[in-house]
C-alpha positions in Angstrom: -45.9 6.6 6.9 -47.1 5.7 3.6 -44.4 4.6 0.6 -45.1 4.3 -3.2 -42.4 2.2 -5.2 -40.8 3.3 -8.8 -39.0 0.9 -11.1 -37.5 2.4 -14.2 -36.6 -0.5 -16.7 -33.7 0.8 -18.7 -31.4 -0.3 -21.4 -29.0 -2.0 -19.5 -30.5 -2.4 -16.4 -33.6 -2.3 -13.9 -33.7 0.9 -11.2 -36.1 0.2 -8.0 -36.7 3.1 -5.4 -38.8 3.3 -2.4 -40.4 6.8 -1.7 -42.0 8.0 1.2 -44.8 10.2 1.0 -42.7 13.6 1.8 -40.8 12.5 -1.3 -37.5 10.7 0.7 -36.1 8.1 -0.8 -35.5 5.8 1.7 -33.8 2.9 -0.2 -33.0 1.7 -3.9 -31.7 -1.3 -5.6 -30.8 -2.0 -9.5 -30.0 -5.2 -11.3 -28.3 -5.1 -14.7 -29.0 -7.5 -18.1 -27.6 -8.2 -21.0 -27.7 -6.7 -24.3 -27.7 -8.9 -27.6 -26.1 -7.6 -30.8 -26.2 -10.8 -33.0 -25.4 -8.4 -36.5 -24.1 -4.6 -37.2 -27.6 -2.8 -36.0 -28.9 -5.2 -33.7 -30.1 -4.9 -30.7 -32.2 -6.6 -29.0 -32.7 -8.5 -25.1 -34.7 -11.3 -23.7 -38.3 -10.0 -21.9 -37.6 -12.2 -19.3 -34.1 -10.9 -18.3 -36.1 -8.1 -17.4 -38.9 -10.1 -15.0 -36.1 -11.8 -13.4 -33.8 -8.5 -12.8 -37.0 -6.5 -11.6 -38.3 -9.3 -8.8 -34.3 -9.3 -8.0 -33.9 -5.6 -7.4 -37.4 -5.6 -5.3 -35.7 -8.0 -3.3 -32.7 -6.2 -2.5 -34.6 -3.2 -2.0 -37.3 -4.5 0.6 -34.4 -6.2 2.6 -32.8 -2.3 3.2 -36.1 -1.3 4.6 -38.2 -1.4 7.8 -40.8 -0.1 5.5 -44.0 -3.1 6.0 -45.3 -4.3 2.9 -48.8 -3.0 4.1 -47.7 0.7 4.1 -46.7 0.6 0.4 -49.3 2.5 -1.5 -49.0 1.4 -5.0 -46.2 0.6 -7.6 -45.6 1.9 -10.8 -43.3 2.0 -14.3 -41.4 4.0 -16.4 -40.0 2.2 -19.2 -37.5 2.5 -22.4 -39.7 3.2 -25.6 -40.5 1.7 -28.3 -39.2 -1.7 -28.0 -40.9 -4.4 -30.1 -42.6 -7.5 -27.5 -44.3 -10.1 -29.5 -46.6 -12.2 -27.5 -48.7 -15.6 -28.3 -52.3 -16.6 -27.0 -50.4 -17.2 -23.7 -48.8 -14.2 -23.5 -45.5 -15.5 -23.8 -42.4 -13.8 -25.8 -42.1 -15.5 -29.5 -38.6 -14.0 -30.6 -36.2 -11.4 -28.2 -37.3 -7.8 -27.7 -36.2 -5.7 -31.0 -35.0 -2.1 -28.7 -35.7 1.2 -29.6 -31.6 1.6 -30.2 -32.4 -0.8 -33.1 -31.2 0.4 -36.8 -32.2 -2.9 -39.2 -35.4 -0.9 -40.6 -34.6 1.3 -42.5 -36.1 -0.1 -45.5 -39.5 -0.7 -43.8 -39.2 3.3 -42.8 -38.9 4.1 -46.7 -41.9 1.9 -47.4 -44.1 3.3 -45.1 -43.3 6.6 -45.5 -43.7 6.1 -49.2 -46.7 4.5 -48.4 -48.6 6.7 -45.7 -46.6 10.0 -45.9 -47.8 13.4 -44.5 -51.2 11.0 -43.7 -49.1 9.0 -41.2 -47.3 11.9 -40.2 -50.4 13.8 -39.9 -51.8 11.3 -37.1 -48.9 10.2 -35.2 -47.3 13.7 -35.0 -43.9 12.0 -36.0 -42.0 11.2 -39.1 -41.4 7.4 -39.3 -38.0 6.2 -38.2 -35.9 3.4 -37.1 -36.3 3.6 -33.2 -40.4 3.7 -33.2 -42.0 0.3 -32.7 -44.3 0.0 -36.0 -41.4 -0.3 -38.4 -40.2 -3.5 -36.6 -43.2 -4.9 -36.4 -43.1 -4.5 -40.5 -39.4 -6.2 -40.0 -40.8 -8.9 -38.3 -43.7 -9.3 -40.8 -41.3 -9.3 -43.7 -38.8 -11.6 -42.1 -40.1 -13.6 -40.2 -43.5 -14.3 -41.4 -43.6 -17.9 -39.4 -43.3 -15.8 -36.3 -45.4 -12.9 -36.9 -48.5 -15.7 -37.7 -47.7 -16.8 -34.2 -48.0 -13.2 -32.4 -51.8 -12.3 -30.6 -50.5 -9.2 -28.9 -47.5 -6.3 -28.9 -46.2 -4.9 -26.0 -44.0 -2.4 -25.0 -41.2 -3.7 -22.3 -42.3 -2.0 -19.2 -46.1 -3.1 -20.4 -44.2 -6.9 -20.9 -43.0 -6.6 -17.4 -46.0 -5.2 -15.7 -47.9 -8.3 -17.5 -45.9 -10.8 -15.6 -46.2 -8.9 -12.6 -50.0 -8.5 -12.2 -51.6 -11.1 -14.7 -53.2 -7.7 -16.8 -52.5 -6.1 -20.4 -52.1 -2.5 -20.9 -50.0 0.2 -22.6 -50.5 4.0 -21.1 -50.7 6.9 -24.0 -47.3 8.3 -23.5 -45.7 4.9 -24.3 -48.2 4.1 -26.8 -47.7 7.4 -28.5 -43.9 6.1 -29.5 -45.4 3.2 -31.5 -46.5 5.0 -34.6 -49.8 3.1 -34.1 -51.5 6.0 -32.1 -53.6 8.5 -33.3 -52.1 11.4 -30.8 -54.5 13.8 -30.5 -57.9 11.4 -30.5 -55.5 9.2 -28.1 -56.9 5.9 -29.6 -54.9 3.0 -31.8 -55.6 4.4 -35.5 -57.4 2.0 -37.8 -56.0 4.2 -40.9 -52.8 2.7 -39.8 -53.2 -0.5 -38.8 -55.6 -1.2 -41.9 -52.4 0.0 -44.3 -49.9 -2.6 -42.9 -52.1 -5.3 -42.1 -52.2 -4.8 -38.5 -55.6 -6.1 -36.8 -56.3 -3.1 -34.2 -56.9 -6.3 -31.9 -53.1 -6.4 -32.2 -53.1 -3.6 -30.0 -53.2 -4.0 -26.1 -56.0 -2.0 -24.3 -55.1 1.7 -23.5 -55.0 3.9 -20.1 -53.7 7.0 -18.6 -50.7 7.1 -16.6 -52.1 6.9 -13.3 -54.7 4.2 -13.9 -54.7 1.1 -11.7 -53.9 -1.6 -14.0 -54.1 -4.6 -11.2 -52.3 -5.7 -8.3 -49.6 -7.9 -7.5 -50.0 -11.2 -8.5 -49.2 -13.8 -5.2 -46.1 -15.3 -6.4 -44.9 -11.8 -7.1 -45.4 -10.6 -3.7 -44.0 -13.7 -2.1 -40.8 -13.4 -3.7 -40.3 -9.4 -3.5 -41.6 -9.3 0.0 -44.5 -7.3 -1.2 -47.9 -7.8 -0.1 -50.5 -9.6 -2.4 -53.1 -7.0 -4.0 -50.5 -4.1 -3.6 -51.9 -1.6 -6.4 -50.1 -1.5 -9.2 -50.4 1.8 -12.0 -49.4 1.9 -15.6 -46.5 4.5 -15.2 -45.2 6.0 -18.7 -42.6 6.1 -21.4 -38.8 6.6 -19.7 -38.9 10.2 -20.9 -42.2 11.1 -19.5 -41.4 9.6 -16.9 -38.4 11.7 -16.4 -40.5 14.5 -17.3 -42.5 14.3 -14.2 -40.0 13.4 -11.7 -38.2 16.8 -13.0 -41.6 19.0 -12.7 -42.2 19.3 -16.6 -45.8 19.7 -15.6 -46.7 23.0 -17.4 -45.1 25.3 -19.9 -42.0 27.4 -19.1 -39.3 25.1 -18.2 -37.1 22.7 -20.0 -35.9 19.4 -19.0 -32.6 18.2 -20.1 -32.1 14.6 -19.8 -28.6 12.6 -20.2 -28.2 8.8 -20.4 -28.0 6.6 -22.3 -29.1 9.0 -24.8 -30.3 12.4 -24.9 -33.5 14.6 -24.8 -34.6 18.1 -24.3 -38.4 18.0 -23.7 -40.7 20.8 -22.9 -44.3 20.6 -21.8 -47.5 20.9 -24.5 -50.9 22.3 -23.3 -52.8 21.0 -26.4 -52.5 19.2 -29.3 -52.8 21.6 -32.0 -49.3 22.6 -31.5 -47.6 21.6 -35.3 -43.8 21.0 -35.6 -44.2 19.3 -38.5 -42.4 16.5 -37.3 -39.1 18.6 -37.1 -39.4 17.0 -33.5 -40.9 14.2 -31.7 -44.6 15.1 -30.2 -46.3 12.6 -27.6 -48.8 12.3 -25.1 -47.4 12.9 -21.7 -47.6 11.1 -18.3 -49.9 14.1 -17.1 -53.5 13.4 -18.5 -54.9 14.9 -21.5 -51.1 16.7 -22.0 -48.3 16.4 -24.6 -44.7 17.2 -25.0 -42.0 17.9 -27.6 -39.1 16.6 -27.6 -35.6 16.0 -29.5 -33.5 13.2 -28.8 -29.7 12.8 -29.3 -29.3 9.2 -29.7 -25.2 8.4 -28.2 -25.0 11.1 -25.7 -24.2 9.3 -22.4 -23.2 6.4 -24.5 -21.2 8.6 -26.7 -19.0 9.0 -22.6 -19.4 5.3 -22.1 -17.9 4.3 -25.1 -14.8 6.7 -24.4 -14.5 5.1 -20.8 -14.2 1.9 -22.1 -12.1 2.4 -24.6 -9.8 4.6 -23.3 -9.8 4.5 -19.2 -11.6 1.0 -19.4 -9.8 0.8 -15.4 -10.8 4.5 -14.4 -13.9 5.6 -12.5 -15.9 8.5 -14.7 -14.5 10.9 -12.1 -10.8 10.2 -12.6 -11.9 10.0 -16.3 -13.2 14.1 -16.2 -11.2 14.7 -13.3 -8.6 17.6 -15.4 -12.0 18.0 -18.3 -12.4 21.7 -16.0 -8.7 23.0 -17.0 -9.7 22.9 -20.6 -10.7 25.8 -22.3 -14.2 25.8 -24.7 -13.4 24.1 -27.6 -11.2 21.5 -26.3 -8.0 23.1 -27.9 -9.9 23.2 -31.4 -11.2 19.7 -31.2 -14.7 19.1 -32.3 -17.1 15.8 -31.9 -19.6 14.5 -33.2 -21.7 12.2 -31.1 -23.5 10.3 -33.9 -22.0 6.7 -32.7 -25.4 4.7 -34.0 -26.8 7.8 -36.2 -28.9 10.6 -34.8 -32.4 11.2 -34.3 -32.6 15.1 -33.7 -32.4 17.2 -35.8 -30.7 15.1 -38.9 -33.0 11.4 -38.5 -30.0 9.5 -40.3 -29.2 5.9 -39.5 -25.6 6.0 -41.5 -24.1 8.7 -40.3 -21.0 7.9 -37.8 -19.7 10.2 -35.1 -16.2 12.0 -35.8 -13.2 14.0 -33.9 -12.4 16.8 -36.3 -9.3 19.1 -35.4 -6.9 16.4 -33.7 -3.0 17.4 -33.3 -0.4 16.4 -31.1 -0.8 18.9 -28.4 -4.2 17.4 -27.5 -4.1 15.5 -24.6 -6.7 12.6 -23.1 -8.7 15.4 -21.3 -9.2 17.4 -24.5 -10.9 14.7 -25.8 -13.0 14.2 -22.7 -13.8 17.9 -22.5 -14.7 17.5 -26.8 -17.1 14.4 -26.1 -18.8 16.2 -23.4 -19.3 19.5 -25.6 -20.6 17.8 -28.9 -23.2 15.8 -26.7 -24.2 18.8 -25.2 -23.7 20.7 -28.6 -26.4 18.3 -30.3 -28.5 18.5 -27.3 -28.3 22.3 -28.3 -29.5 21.8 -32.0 -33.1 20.2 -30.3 -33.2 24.0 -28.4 -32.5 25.5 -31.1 -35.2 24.3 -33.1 -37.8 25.0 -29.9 -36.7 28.6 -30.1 -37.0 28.9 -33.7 -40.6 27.5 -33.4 -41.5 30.4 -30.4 -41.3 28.6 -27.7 -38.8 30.1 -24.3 -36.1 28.6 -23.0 -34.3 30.4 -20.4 -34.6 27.9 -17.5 -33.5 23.9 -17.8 -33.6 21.3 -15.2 -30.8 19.0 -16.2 -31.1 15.0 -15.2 -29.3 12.2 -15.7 -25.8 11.8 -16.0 -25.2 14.8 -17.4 -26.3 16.2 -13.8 -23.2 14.3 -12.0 -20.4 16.5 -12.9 -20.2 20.2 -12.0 -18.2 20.8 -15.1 -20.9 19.4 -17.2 -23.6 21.3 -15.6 -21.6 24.9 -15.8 -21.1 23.9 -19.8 -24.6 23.3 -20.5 -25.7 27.1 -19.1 -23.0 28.1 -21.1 -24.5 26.0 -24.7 -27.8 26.5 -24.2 -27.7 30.2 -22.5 -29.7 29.3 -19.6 -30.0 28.9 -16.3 -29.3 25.0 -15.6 -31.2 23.5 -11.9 -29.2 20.6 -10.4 -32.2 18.9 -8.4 -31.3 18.0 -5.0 -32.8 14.4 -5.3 -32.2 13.6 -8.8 -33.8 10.0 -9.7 -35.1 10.4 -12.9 -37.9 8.3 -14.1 -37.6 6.5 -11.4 -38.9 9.2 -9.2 -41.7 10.3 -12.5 -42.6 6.3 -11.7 -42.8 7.0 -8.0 -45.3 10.0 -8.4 -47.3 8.1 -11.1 -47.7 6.0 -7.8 -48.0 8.1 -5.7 -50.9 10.2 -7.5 -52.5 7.2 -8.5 -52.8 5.8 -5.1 -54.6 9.1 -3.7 -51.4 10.1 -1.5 -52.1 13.2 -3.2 -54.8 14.5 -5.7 -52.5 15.1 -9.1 -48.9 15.0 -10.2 -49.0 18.7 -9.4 -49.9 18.6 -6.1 -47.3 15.9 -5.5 -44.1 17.8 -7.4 -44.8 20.5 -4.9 -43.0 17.7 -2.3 -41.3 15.7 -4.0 -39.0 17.8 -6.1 -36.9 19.9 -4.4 -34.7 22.2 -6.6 -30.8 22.2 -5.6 -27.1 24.1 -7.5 -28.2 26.6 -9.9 -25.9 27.4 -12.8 -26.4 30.7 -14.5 -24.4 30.9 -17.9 -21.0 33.2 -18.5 -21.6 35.4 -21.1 -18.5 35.4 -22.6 -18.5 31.7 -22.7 -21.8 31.6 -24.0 -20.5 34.0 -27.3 -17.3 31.3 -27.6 -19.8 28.6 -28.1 -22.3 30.5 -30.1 -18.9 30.4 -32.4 -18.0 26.7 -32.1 -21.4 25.9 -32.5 -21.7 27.4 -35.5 -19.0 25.1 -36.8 -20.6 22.3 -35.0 -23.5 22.8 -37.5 -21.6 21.8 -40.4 -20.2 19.0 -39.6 -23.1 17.0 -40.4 -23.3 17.7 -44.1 -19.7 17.5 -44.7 -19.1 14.1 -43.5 -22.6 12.5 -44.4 -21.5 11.2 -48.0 -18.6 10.1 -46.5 -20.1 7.9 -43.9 -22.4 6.9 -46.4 -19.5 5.7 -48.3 -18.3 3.8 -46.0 -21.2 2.1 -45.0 -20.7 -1.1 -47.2 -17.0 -1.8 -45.0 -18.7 -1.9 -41.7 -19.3 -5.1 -39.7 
C-alpha cells in the first residue's frame, strides 16, 4: 500500500494527514502557533513557529502509523495566501511574517492603485488590497527601509516552510497568483510591476505548477519526522486551491463553499479570458493551465470564534449551537454583519466593523448564534450572487470547513444560496487538495482528475425549502443594506479604536 502525506499550514495552526492510495485517511496530527498583534491591524507570526509546529505534527502523525517511511509516495502543501516572508542571502527570516489578515496598508493600496490602476488590474486580474502580498512588501519598503536593503528573496509561508524542509526555493502559480506580482494569464512574475515599485524580478522565487517535484527531504528532516531521506516532496498550492481540489472543483458546474477562518465561494475557470473586472478575485488554480474565481468573506468562521469566546468561552461549539435549530430564519428579527476586520467580497473596505441590528429583550443567546451563523452565510451569498449576475450556474455547492460540521448550518446554506448543499463524507480540506497534489505528482495516479474519482467520496445532501429560501430572499434583501448605512459611521469611529 502506497501513502502520500498533506500538510495544510493554517492561521493558527499546522494540519498533517496521511492518505492511502484509495483515499483513507489513516491518521492525522496538528500543532497550533501563535499569533502576534503588536498594534490595531497587525498581524503577523514567526516563520519558524511554523517549521517547528510542522516537523512536530509529522511526528505525532508517523507514531499513529504502521505506515513505513518507504511506502510514502511524496509530500505536499497547501498554505494560507499571501503572507509576506522576507528572506536574506541565507535564506533566513529578517522581520516576522506580515499575514494575509493584515490591515496596516491601506495607504500603500491607494498609492498603487493610483499609481498602476486598470494597468495593474489589467495583469493581475485583481484590484489591489490589503490582504495581497505586494502592498506589504511596499510597507516594508516605506517603513522599514534598513530591513527591506537586507531582503534577497520573498516567500510565501508554505513556500518558507517547504524551504526548510528540502533545502529548494519555489512558489506554485496558484499561490503566486495572490501576490499581485504575477501576470495571471502569461503565468510569469510581471516586469511592468516590479519595474513600477522598485521590485528586481530577481526578488521573485522561481515558479512551478502544483504538482512539480520541488526536492526531497532534507536528512535532518527525515530523521526527526520518521520520514525517509529523498521522500519526494511537490509544491502543493494556495489554502483555497488547495481546498478546491480536495472538494473536486476540477471543472465547471459546481461550487465550493469553504468556512474557516474565513470564507470563500470558488468556482472553477476553463481559460483566462474570463473578465470580472475585478468584482472578484481570479487566480491560477492547483490544476495546470486552470483558474478560478472566487469571493472571500474575511470573519466568517472567525466571526463564530469570536462569539465562542466571548460569550460561551467554557462551552464546546456544539453546546454553543445546540438550541441554534429551534430558531426561526431571521433569528427573531436580528441581523449581523460579519465584517469583524473589514470585508473583502463584495464591499473591499478595511474600516468597516461588523454590527447586530434589531436587538430586544426577547432575544435570547441562541438568537444571536442562529444571526452570526446567517450573516456569515448571508455574505458568503453576496460572492454567489455576483457569480450569477455574471452567467455563471450555481445550483450544486460542496460545502467544507466548518461550516460543514453542523447539520443546521448545512440545511441554512441550501436555503441562502438556493442550492443543493454536498456534505462530503471525508471532509479534510486542503489538507486532502495537498494530499492529491501528492498523490498526482508522485504518479499514484495520472491527474487530479483521475485521482478525485477515489478520493472524494460525496456524503448528506441538503436540498433547499422553498419557502425558506423566499424568507431569506427577504432578509437578504435587508442584509444588503446594511453596508452602506453603517459605513460612515464606522468610518467615524475609526479614530477611537485601539
Amino acid at each position: 500500500m502506497k501513502y502520500v502525506i498533506g500538510i495544510d499550514l493554517g492561521t493558527s495552526a499546522v494540519k498533517t494527514i496521511l492518505v492511502n492510495e484509495t483515499g483513507d485517511i489513516c491518521a492525522e496530527a496538528s500543532k497550533s502557533f501563535p499569533l502576534f498583534h503588536e498594534k490595531a491591524g497587525w498581524s503577523e507570526q514567526n516563520p519558524d513557529d511554523w517549521v517547528t509546529g510542522t516537523i512536530g505534527a509529522l511526528q505525532d502523525m508517523m507514531a499513529l502509523t504502521k505506515a513505513s517511511p518507504e511506502d510514502i509516495a511524496g509530500i505536499s502543501y497547501s498554505g494560507q495566501m499571501h503572507g509576506l516572508v522576507l528572506l536574506d542571502q541565507e535564506h533566513q527570516p529578517l522581520r516576522n511574517a506580515i499575514l494575509w489578515n493584515d490591515t496596516r496598508t491601506t495607504k500603500q493600496c491607494e498609492e498603487m492603485t493610483a499609481a498602476l490602476g486598470e494597468d495593474l488590474l489589467r495583469i493581475t486580474r485583481n484590484r489591489v488590497l490589503e490582504g495581497f502580498t505586494l502592498p506589504k512588501i511596499r510597507w516594508v519598503q516605506q517603513n522599514e527601509p534598513e530591513i527591506f536593503e537586507k531582503a534577497s528573496l520573498f516567500l510565501l509561508p508554505k513556500d518558507y516552510l517547504r524551504l526548510k524542509m528540502t533545502g529548494d526555493v519555489h512558489m506554485d502559480y496558484s499561490d503566486a497568483a495572490g501576490t499581485l506580482l504575477l501576470d495571471v494569464a502569461k503565468k510569469e512574475w510581471s516586469s511592468t510591476i516590479c519595474e513600477a515599485f522598485d521590485i528586481p524580478l530577481s526578488f521573485c522565487p522561481p515558479l512551478a505548477d502544483s504538482t512539480d517535484q520541488t526536492g526531497t527531504l532534507l536528512p535532518d528532516v527525515a530523521a526527526k519526522t520518521g520520514l525517509g531521506e529523498g521522500t519526494p516532496v511537490f509544491a502543493g498550492g494556495a489554502d483555497n486551491a488547495c481546498g478546491a481540489i480536495g472538494a473536486g472543483i476540477l471543472t465547471s458546474g459546481k461550487t465550493m463553499c469553504s468556512i474557516g477562518t474565513s470564507g470563500v465561494i470558488l468556482a472553477h475557470e476553463e481559460d483566462a479570458s474570463r473578465d470580472f473586472e475585478g468584482k472578484v478575485h481570479f487566480f491560477n488554480h492547483g490544476k495546470k493551465n486552470a483558474f478560478y474565481t472566487m469571493g472571500v468573506t474575511l470573519s466568517a468562521g472567525h466571526s463564530l470564534q469570536w462569539f465562542k469566546e466571548t460569550f460561551a468561552e467554557n462551552e464546546s461549539f456544539d453546546q454553543l449551537l445546540a438550541e441554534v435549530g429551534d430558531i426561526p430564519p431571521g433569528a427573531g428579527g436580528l441581523l449581523y454583519t460579519p465584517y469583524l476586520v473589514g470585508e473583502r467580497t463584495p464591499h473591499p473596505d478595511s474600516v468597516i466593523r461588523a454590527s447586530f441590528i434589531g436587538m430586544d429583550s426577547a432575544h435570547t443567546r441562541a438568537h444571536f448564534a442562529r444571526a452570526v451563523m446567517e450573516g456569515i452565510t448571508f455574505s458568503l451569498q453576496e460572492s454567489i450572487n455576483l457569480f450569477r449576475n455574471e452567467g455563471k450556474t450555481v445550483d450544486t455547492v460542496i460545502s467544507i470547513g466548518g461550516g460543514a460540521k453542523n447539520d443546521v448550518w448545512l440545511q441554512m446554506q441550501a436555503d441562502i444560496f438556493h442550492a443543493k448543499v454536498v456534505k462530503l463524507q471525508n471532509e479534510q480540506g486542503p489538507a486532502m487538495g495537498a494530499a492529491m497534489i501528492a498523490a498526482a505528482g508522485s504518479g499514484l495516479f495520472h491527474s487530479l482528475e483521475e485521482c478525485a474519482a477515489v478520493f472524494i467520496k460525496e456524503g448528506t445532501v441538503f436540498m433547499p425549502n422553498e419557502e425558506r429560501v423566499e424568507q431569506y430572499k427577504s432578509l437578504f434583501s435587508i442584509y444588503q443594506t446594511v453596508y452602506d448605512q453603517t459605513k460612515s459611521i464606522n468610518e467615524q469611529l475609526q479614530p477611537f479604536r485601539a
